[in-house]
C-alpha positions as CSV (number, residue, x, y, z in Angstrom):
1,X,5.2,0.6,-14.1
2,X,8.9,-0.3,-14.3
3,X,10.7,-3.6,-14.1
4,X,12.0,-2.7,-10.9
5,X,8.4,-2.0,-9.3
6,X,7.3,-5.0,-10.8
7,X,10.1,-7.0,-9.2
8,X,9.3,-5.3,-6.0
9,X,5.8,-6.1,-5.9
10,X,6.5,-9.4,-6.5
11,X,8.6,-9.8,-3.9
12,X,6.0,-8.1,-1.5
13,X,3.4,-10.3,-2.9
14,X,5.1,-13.8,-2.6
15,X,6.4,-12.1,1.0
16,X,2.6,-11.5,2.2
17,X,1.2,-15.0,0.9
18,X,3.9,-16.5,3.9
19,X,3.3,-14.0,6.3
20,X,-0.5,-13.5,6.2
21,X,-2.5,-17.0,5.2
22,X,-4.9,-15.2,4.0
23,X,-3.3,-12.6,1.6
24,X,-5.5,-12.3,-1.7
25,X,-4.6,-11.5,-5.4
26,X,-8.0,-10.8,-5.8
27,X,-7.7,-8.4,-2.9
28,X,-4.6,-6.9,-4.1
29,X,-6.3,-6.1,-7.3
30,X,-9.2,-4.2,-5.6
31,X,-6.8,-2.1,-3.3
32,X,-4.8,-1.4,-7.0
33,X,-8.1,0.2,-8.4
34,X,-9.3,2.2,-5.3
35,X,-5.6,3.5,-4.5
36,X,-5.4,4.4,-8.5
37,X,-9.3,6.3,-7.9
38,X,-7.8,8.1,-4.5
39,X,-4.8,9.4,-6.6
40,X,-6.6,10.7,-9.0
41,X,-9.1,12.2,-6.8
42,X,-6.8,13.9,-5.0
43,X,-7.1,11.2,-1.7
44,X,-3.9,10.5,-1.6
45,X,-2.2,12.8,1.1
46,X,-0.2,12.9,4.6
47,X,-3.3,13.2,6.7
48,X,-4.3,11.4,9.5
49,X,-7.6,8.9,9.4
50,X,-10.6,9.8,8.0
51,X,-13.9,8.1,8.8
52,X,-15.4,9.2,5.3
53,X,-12.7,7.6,3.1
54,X,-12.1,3.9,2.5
55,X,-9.9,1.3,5.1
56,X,-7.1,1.4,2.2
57,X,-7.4,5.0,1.6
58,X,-6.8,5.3,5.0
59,X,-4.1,2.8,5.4
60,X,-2.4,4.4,2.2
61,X,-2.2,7.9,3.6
62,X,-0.7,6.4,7.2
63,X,2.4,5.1,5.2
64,X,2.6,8.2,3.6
65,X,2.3,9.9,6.8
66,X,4.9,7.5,8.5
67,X,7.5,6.9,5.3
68,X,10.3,7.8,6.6
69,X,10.4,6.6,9.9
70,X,10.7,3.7,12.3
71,X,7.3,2.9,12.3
72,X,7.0,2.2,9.0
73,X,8.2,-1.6,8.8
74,X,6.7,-1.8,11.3
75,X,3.2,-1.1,10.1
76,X,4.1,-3.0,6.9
77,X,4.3,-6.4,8.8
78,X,2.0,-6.1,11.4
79,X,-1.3,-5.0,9.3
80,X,-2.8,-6.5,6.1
81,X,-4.4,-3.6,5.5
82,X,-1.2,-1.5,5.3
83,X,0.7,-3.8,2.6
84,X,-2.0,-3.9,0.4
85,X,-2.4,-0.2,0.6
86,X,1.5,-0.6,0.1
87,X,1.3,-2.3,-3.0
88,X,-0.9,0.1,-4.2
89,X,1.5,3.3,-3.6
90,X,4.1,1.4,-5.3
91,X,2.0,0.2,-8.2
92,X,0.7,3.9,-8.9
93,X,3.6,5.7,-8.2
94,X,2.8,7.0,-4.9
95,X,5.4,6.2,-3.1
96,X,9.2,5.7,-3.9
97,X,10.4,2.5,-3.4
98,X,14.6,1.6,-3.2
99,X,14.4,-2.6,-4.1
C-alpha cells in the first residue's frame, strides 16, 4: 500500500468515526481480510448481489458496479456497509482512488 492510500484511508477512517457512532477499527480490520480473501478468490467483480457471498462481498462489488457514477457518494455516506467494503477496495488495490 502507498503513502497516498494510506493517507486516504485515514482520512476515510477519522471521516466514518464522525459520521457513523458506531464505526469499528476492529470491524474495518475484518472487512480488510474478507475483501483481501474475495480478491483472491476471484469475488471481487461488477455483479449484482448475491445471496451466497458475504454482506461486504456484496457491498464491495455494488461500488464496483456503481464507480463511476452519481450514485456512488452517495452509497459511500449513506451505508456502513458500503465504506467498509470501501476501505477494503482501496486497501487491496481494488479500486482506484484520486486523494
Amino acid at each position: 500500500m502507498t503513502k497516498t492510500q494510506n493517507k486516504h484511508i485515514a482520512g476515510l477512517i477519522k471521516s466514518a468515526k464522525k459520521q457513523f457512532k458506531d464505526f469499528s477499527d476492529a470491524e474495518t480490520q475484518e472487512v480488510f481480510v474478507t475483501i483481501k480473501e474475495a480478491k483472491a478468490r476471484g469475488l471481487l467483480r461488477k455483479q449484482p448481489h448475491d445471496r451466497c457471498l458475504n454482506q461486504y462481498v456484496n457491498a464491495a462489488n455494488h461500488l464496483l458496479r456503481i464507480r463511476s457514477t452519481d450514485e456512488f457518494a452517495a452509497a459511500l455516506t449513506k451505508n456502513i456497509d458500503y465504506l467498509y467494503a470501501y476501505i477494503g477496495l482501496v486497501a487491496t488495490n481494488s479500486i482506484l482512488t484520486t486523494a
